[in-house]
Predicted model as a PDB file, atoms N, CA, C, CB and O in Angstrom, pLDDT in the B-factor column:
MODEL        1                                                                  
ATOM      1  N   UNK A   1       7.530 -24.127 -10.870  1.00 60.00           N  
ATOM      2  CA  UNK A   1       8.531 -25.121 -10.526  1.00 60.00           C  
ATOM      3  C   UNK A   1       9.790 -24.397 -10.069  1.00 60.00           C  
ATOM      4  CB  UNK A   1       8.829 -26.063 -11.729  1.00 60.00           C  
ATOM      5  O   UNK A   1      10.236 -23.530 -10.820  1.00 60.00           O  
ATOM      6  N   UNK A   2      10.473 -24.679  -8.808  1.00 64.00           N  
ATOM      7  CA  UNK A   2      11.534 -23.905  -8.277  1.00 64.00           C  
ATOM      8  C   UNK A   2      12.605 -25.165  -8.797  1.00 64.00           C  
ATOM      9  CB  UNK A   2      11.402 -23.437  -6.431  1.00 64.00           C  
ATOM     10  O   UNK A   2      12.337 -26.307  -8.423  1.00 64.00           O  
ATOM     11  N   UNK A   3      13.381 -25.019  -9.351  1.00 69.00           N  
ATOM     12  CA  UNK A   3      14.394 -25.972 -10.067  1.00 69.00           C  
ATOM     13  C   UNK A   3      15.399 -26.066  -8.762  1.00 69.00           C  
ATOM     14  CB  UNK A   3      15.189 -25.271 -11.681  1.00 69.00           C  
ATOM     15  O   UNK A   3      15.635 -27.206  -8.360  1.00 69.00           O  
ATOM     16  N   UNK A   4      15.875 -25.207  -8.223  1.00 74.00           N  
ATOM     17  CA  UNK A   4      16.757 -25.559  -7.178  1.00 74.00           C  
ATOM     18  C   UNK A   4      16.674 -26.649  -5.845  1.00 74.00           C  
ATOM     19  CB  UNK A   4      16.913 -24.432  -6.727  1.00 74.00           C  
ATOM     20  O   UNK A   4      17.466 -27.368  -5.237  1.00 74.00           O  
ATOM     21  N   UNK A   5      15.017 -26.266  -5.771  1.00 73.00           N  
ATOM     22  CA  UNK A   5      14.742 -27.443  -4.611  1.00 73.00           C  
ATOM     23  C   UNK A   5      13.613 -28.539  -5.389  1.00 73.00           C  
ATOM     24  CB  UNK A   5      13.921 -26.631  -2.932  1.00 73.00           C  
ATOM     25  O   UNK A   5      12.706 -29.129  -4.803  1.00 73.00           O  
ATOM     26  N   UNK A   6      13.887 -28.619  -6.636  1.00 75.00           N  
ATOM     27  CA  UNK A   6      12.607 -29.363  -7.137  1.00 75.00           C  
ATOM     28  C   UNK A   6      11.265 -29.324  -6.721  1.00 75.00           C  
ATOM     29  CB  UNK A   6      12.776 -30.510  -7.037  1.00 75.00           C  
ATOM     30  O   UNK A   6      10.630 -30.367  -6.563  1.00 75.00           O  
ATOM     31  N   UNK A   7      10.737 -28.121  -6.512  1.00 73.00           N  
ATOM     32  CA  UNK A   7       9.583 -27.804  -5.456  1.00 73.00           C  
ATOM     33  C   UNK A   7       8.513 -27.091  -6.578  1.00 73.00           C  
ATOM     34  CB  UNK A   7      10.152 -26.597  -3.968  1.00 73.00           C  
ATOM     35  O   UNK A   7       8.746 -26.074  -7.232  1.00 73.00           O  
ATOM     36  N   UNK A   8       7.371 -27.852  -6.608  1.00 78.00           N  
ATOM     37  CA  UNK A   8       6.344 -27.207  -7.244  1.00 78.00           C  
ATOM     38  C   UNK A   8       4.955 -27.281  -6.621  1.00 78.00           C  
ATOM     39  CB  UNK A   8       6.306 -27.686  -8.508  1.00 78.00           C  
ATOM     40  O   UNK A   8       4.207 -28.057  -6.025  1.00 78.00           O  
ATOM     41  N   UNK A   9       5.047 -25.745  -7.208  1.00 80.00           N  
ATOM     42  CA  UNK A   9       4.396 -24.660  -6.312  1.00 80.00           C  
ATOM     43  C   UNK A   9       3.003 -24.734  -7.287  1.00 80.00           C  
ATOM     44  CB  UNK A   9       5.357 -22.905  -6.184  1.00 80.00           C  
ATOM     45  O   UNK A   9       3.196 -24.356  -8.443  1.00 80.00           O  
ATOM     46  N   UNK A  10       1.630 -25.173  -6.959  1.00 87.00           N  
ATOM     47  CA  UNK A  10       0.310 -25.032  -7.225  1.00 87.00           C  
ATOM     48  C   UNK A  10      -0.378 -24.074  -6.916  1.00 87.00           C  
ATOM     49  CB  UNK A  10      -0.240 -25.815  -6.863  1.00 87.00           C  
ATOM     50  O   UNK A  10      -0.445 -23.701  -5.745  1.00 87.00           O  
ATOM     51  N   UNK A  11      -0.995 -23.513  -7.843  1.00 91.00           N  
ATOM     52  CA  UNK A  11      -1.992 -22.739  -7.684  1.00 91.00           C  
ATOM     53  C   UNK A  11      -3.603 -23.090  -8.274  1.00 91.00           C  
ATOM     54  CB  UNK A  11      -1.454 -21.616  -8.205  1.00 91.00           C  
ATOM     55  O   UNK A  11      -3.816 -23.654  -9.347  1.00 91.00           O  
ATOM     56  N   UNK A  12      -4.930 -22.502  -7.078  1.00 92.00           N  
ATOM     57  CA  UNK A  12      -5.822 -22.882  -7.328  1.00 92.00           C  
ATOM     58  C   UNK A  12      -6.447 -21.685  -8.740  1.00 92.00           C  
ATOM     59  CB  UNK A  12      -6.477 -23.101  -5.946  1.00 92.00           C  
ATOM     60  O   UNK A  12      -5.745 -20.922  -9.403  1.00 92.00           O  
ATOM     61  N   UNK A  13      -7.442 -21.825  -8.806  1.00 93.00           N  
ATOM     62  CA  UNK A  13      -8.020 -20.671  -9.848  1.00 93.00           C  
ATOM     63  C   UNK A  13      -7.760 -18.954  -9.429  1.00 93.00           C  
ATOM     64  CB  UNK A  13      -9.813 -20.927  -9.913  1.00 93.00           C  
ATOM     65  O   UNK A  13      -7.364 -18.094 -10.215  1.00 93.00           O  
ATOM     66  N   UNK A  14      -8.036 -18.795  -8.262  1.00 92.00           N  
ATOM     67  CA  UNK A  14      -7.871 -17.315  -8.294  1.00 92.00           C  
ATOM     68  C   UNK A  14      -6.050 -17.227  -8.085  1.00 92.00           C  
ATOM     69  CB  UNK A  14      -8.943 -16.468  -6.864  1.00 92.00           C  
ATOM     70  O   UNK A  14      -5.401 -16.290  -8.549  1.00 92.00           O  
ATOM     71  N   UNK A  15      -5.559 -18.132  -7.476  1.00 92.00           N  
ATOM     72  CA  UNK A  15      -4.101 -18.030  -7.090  1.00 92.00           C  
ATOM     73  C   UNK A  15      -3.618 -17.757  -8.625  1.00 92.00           C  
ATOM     74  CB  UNK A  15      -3.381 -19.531  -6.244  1.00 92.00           C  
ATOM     75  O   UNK A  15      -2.483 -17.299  -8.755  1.00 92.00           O  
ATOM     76  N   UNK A  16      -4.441 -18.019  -9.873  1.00 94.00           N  
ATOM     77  CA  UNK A  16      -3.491 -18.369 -10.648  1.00 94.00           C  
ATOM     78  C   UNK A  16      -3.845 -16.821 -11.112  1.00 94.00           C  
ATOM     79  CB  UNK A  16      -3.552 -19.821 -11.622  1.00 94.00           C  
ATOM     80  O   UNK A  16      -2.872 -16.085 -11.274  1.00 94.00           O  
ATOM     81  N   UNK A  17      -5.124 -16.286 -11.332  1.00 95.00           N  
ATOM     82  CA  UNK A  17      -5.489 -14.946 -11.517  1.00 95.00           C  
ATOM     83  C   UNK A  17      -4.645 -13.927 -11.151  1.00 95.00           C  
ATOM     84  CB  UNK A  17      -6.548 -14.723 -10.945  1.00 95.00           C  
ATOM     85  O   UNK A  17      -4.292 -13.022 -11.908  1.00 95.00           O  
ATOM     86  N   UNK A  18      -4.193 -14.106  -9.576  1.00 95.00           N  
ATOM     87  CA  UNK A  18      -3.540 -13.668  -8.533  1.00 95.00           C  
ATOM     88  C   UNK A  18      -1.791 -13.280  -9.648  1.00 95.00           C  
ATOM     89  CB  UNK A  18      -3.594 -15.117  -7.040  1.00 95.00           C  
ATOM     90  O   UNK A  18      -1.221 -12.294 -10.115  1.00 95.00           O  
ATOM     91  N   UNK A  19      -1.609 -14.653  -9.596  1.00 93.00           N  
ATOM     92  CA  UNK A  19      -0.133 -14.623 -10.620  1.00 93.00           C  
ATOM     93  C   UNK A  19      -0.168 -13.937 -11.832  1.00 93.00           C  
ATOM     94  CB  UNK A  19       0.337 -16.041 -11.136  1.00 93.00           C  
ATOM     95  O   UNK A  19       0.717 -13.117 -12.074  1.00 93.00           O  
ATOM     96  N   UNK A  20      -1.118 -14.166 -12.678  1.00 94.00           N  
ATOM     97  CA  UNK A  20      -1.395 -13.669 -13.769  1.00 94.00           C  
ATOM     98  C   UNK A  20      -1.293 -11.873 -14.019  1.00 94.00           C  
ATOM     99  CB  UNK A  20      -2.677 -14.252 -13.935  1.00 94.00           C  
ATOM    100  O   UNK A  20      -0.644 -11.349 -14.925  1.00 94.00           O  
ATOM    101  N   UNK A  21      -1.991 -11.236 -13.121  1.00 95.00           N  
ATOM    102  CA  UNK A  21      -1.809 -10.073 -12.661  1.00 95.00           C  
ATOM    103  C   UNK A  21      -0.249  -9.362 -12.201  1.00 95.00           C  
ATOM    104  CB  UNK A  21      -2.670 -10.166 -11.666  1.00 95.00           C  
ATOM    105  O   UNK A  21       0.191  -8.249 -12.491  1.00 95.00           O  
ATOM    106  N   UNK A  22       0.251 -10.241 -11.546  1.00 91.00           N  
ATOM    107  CA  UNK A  22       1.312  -9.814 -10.707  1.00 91.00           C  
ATOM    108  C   UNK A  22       2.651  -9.777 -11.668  1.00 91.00           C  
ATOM    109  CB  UNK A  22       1.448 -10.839  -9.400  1.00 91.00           C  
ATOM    110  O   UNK A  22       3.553  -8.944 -11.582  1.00 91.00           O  
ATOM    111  N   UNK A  23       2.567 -10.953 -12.672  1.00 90.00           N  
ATOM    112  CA  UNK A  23       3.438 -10.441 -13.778  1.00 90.00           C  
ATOM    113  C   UNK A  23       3.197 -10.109 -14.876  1.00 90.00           C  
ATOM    114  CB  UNK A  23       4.177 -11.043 -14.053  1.00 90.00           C  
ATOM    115  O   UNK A  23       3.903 -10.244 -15.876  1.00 90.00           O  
ATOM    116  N   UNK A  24       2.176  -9.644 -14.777  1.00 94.00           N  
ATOM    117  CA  UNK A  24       1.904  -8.335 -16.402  1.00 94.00           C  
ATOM    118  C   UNK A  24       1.597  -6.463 -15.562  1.00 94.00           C  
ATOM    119  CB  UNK A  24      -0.499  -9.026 -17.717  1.00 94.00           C  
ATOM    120  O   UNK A  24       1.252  -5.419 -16.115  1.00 94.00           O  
ATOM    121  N   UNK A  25       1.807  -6.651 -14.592  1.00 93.00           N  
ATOM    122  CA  UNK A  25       1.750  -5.381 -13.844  1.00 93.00           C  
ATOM    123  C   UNK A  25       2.951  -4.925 -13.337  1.00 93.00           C  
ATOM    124  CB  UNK A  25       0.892  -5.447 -12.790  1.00 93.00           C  
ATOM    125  O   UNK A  25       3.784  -5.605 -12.738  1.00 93.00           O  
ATOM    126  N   UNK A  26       3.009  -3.731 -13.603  1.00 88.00           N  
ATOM    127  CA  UNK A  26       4.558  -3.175 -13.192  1.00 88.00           C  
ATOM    128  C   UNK A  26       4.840  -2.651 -11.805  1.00 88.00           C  
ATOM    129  CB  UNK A  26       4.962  -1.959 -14.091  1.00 88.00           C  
ATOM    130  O   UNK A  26       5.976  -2.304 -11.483  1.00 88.00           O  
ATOM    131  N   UNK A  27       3.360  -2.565 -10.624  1.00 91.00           N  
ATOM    132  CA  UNK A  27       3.762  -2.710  -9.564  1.00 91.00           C  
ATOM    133  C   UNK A  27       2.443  -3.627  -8.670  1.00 91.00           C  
ATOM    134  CB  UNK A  27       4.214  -1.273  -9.118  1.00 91.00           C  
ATOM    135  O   UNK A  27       1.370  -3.952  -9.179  1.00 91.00           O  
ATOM    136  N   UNK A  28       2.829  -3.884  -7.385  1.00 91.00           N  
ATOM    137  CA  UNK A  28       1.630  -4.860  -6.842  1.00 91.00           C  
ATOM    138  C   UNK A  28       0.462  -3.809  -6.544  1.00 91.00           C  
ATOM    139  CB  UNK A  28       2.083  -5.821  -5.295  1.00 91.00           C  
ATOM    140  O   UNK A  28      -0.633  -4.368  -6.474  1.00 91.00           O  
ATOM    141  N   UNK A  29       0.434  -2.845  -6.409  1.00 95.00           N  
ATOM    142  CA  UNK A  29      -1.044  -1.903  -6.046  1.00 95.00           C  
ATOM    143  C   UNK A  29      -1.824  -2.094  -7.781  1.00 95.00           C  
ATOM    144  CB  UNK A  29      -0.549   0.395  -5.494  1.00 95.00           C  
ATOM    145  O   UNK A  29      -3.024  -2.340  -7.910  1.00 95.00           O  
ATOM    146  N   UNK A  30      -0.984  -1.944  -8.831  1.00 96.00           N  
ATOM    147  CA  UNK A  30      -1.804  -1.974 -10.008  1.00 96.00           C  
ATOM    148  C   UNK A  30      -2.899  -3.078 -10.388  1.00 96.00           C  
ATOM    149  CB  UNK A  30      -0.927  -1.964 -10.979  1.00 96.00           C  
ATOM    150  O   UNK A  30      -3.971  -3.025 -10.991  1.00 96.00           O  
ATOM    151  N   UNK A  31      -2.098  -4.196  -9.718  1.00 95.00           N  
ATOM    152  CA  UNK A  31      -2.194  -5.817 -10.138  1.00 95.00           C  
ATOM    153  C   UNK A  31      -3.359  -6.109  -8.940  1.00 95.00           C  
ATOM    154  CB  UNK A  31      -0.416  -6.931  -9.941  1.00 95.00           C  
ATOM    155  O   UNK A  31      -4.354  -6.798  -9.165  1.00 95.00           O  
ATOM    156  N   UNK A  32      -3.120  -5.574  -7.836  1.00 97.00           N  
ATOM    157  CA  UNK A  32      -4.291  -5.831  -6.685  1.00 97.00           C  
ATOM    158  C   UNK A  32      -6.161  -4.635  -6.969  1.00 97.00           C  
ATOM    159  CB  UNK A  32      -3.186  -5.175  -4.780  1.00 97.00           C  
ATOM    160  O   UNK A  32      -7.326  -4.846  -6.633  1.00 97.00           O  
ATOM    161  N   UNK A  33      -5.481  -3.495  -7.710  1.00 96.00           N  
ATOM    162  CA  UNK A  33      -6.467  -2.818  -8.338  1.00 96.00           C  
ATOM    163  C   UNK A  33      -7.552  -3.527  -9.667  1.00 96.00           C  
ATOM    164  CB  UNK A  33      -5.657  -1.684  -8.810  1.00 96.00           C  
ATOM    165  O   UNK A  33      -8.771  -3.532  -9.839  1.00 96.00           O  
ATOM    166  N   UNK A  34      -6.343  -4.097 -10.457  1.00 96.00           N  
ATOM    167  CA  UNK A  34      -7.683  -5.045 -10.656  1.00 96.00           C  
ATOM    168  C   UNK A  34      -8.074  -5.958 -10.345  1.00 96.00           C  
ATOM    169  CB  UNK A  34      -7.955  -5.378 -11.433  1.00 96.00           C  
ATOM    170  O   UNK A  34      -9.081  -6.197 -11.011  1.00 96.00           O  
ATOM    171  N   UNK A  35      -7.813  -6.914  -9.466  1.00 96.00           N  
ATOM    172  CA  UNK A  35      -8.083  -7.702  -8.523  1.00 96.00           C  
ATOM    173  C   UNK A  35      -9.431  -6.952  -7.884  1.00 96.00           C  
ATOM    174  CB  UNK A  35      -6.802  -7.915  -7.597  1.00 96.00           C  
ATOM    175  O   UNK A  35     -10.500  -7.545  -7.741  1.00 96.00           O  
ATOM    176  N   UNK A  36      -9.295  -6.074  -7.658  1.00 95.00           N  
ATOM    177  CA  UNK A  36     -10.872  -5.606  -7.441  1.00 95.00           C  
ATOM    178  C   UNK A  36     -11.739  -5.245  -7.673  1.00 95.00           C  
ATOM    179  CB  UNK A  36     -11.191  -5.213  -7.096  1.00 95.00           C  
ATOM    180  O   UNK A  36     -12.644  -4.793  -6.972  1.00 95.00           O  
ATOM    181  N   UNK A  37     -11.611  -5.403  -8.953  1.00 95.00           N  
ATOM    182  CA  UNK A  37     -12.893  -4.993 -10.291  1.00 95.00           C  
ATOM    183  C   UNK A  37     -13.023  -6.698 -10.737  1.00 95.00           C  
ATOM    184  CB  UNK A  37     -12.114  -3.605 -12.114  1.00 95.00           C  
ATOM    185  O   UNK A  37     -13.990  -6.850 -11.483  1.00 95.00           O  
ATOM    186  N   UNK A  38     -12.562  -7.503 -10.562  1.00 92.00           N  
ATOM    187  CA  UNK A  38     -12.692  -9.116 -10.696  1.00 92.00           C  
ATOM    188  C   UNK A  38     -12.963  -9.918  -9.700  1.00 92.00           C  
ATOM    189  CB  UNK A  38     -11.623  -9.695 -11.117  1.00 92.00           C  
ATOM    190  O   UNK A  38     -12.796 -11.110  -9.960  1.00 92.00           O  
ATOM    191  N   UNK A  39     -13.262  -9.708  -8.830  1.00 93.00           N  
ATOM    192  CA  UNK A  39     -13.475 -10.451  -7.318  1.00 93.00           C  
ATOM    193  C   UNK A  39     -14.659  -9.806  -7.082  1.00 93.00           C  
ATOM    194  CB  UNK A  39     -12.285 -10.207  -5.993  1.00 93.00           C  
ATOM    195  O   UNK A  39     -14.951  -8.717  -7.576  1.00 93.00           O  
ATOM    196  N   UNK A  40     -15.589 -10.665  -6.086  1.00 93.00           N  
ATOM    197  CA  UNK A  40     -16.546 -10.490  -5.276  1.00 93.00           C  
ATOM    198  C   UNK A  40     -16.352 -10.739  -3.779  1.00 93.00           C  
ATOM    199  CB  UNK A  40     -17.465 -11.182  -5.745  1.00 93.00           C  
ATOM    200  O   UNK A  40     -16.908 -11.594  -3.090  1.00 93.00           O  
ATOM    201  N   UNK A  41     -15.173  -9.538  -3.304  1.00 93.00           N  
ATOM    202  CA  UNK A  41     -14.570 -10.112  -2.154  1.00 93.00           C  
ATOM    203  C   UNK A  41     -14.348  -8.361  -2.176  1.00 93.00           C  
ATOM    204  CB  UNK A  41     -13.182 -11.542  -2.179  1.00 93.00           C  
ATOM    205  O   UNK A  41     -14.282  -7.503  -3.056  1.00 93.00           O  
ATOM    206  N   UNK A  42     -14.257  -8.398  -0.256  1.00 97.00           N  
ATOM    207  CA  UNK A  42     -13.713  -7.535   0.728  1.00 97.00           C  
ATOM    208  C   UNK A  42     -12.236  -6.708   0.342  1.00 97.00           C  
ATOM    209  CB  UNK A  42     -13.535  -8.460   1.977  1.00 97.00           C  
ATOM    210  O   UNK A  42     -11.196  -7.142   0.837  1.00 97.00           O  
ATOM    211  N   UNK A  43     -12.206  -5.678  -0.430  1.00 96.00           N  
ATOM    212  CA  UNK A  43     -10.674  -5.461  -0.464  1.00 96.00           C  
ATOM    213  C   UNK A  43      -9.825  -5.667   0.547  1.00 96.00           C  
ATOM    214  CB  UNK A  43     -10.387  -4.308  -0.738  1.00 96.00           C  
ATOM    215  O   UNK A  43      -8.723  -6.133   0.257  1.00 96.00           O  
ATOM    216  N   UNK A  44     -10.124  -5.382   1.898  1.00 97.00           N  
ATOM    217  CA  UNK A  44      -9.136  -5.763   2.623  1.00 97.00           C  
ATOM    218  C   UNK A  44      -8.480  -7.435   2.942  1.00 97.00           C  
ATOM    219  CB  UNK A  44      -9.566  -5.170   3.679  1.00 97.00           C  
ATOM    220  O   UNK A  44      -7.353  -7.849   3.212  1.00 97.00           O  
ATOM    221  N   UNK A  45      -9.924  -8.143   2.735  1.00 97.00           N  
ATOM    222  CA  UNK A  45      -9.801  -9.210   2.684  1.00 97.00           C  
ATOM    223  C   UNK A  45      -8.257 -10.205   0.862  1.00 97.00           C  
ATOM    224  CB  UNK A  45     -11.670  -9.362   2.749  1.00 97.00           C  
ATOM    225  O   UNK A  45      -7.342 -11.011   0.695  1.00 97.00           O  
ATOM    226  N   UNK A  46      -8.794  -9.605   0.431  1.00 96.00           N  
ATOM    227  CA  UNK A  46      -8.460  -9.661  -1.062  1.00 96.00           C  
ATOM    228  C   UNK A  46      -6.745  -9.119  -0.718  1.00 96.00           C  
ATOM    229  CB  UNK A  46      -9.658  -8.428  -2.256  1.00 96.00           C  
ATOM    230  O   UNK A  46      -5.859  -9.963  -0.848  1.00 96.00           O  
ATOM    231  N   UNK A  47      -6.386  -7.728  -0.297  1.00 96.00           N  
ATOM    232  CA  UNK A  47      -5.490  -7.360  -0.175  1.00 96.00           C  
ATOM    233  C   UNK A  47      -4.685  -8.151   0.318  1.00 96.00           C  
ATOM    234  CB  UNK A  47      -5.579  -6.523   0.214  1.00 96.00           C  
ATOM    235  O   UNK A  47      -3.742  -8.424  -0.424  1.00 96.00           O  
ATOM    236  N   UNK A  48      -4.697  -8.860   1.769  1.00 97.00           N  
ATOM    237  CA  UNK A  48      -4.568 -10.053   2.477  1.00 97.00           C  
ATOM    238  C   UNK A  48      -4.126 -10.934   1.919  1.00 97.00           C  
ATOM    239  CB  UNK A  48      -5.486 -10.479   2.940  1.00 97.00           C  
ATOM    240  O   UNK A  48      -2.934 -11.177   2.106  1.00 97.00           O  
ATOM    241  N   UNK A  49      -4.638 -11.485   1.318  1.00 95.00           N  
ATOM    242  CA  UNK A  49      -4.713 -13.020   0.452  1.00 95.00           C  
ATOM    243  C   UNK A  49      -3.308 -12.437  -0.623  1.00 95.00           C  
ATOM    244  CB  UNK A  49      -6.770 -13.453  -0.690  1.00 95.00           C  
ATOM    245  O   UNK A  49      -2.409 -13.224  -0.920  1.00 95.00           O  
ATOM    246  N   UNK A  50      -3.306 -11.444  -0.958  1.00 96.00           N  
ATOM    247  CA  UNK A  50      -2.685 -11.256  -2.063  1.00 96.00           C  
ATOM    248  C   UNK A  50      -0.927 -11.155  -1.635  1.00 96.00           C  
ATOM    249  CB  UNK A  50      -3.396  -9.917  -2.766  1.00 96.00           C  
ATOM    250  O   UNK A  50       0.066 -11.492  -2.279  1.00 96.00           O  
ATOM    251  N   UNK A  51      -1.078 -10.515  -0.216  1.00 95.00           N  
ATOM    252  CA  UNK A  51       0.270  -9.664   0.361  1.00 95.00           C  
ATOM    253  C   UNK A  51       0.532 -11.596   0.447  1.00 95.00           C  
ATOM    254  CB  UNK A  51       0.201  -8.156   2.291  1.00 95.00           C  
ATOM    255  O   UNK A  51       1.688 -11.984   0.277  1.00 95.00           O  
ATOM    256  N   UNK A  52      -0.111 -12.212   0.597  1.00 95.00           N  
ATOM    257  CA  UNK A  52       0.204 -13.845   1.629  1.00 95.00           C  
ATOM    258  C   UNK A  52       0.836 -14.354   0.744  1.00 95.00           C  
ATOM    259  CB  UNK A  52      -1.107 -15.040   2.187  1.00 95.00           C  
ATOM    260  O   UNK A  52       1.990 -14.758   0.886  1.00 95.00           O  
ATOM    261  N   UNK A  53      -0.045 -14.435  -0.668  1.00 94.00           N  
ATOM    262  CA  UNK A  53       1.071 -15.085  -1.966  1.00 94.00           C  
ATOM    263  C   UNK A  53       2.009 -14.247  -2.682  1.00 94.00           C  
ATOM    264  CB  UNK A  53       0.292 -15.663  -3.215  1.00 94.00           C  
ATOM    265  O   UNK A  53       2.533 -14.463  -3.775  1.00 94.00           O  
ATOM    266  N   UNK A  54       2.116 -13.448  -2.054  1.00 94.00           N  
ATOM    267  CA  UNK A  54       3.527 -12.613  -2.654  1.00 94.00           C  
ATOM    268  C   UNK A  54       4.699 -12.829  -1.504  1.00 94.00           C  
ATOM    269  CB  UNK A  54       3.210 -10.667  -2.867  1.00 94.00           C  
ATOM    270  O   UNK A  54       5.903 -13.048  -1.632  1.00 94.00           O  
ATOM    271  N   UNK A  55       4.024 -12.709  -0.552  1.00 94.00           N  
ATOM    272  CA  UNK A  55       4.981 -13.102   0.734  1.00 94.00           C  
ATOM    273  C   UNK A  55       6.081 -14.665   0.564  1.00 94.00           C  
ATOM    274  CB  UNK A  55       3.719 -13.401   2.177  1.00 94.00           C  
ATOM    275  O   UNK A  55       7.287 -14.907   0.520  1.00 94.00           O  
ATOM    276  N   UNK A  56       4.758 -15.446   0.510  1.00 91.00           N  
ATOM    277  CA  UNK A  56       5.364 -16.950  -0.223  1.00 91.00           C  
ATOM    278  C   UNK A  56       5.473 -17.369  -1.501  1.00 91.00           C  
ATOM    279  CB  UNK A  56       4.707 -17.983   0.105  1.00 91.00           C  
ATOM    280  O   UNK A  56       5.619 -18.580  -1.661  1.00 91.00           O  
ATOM    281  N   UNK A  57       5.439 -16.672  -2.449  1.00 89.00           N  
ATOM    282  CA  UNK A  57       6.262 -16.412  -3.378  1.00 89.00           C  
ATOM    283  C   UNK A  57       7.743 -16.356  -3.287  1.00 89.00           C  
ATOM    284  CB  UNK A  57       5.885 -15.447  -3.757  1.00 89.00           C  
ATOM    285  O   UNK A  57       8.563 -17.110  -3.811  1.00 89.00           O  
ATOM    286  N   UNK A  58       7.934 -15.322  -2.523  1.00 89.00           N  
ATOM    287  CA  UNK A  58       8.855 -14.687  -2.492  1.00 89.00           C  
ATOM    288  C   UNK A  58       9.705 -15.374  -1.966  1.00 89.00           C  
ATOM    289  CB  UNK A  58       8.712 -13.687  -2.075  1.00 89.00           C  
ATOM    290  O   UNK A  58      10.808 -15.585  -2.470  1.00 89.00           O  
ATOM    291  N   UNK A  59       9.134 -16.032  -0.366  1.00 88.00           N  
ATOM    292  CA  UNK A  59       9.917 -17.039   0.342  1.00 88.00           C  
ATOM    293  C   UNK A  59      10.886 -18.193  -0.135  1.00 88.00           C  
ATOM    294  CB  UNK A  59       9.082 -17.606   0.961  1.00 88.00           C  
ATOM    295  O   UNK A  59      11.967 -18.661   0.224  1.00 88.00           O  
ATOM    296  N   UNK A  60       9.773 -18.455  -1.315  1.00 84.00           N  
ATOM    297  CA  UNK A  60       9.963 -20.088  -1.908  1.00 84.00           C  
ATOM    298  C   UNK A  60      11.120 -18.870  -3.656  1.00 84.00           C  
ATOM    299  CB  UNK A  60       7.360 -21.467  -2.536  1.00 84.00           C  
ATOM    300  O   UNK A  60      11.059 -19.632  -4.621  1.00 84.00           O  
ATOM    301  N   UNK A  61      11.407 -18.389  -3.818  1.00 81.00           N  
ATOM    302  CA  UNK A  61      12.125 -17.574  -4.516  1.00 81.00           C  
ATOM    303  C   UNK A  61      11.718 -17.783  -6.049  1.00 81.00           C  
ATOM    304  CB  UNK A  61      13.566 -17.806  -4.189  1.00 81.00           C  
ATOM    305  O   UNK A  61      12.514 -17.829  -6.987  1.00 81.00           O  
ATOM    306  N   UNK A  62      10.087 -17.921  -6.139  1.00 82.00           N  
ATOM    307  CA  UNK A  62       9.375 -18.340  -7.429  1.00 82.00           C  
ATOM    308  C   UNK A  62       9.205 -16.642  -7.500  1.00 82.00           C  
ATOM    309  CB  UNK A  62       7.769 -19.595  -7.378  1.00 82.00           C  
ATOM    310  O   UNK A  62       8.489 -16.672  -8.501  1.00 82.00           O  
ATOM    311  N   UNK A  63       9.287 -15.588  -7.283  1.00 83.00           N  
ATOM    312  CA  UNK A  63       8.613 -14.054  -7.370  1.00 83.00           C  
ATOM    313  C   UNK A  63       9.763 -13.387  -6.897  1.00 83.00           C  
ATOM    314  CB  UNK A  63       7.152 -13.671  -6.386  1.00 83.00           C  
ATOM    315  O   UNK A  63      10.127 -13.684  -5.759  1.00 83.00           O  
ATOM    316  N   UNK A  64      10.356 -12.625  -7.470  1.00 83.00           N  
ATOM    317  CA  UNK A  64      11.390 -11.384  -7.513  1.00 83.00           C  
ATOM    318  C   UNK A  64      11.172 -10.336  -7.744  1.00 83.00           C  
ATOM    319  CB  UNK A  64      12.237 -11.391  -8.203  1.00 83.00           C  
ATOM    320  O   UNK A  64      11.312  -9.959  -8.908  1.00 83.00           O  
ATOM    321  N   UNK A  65      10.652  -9.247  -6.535  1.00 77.00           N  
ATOM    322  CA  UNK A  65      10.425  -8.042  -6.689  1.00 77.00           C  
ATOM    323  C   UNK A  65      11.509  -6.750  -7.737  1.00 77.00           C  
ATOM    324  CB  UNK A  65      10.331  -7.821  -5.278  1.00 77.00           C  
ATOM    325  O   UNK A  65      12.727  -6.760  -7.911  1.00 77.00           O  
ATOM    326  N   UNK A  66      10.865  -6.144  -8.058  1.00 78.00           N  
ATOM    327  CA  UNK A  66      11.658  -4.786  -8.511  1.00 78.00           C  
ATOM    328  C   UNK A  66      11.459  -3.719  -7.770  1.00 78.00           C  
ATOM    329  CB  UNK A  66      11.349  -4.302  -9.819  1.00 78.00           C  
ATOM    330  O   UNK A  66      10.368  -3.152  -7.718  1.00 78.00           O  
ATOM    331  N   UNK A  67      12.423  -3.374  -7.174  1.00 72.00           N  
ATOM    332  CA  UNK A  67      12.465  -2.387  -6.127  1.00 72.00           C  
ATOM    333  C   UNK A  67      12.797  -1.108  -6.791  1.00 72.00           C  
ATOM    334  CB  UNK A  67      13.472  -2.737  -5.014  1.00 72.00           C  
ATOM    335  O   UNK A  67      12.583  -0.024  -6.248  1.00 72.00           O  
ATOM    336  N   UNK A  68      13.283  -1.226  -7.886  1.00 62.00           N  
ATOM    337  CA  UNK A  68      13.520  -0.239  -8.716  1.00 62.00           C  
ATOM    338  C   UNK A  68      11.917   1.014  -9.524  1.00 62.00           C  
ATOM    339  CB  UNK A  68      14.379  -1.244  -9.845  1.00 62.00           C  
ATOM    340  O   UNK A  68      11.824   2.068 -10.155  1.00 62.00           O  
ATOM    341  N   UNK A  69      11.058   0.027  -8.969  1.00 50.00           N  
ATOM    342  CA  UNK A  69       9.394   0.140  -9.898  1.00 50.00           C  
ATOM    343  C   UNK A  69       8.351   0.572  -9.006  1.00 50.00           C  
ATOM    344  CB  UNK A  69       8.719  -1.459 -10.557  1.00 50.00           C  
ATOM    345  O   UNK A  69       7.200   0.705  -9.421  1.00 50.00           O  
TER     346      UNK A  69                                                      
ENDMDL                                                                          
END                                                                             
């Protein structure tokens, strides 16, 4: 839920996997590494999908990178 624009943001089953990963991992290569020991998918494909919901994440200001990490 983005409180500023009242905007909520759904995720399907792997989207939520996807999330799940991304904030218990301290950078996105860790979080996409296991993403590929859990998927039956194309890493590049997988990689893709992943850069897309971090991208719009990010857009929609639900995901705040650490640039510091």
């Amino acid at each position: 839920l983005q409180l500023e624009d009242e905007l909520y943001f759904g995720l399907d089953e792997v989207g939520t996997v996807m999330w799940r990963l991304l904030t218990s991992h301290s950078t996105l290569r860790s979080a996409f590494e296991e993403l590929v020991t859990e998927f039956d998918v194309a890493p590049e494909r997988l990689r893709v999908d992943l850069e897309d919901l971090v991208t719009e994440l990010l857009d929609r200001g639900l995901l705040e990178l650490d640039s510091g990490s």
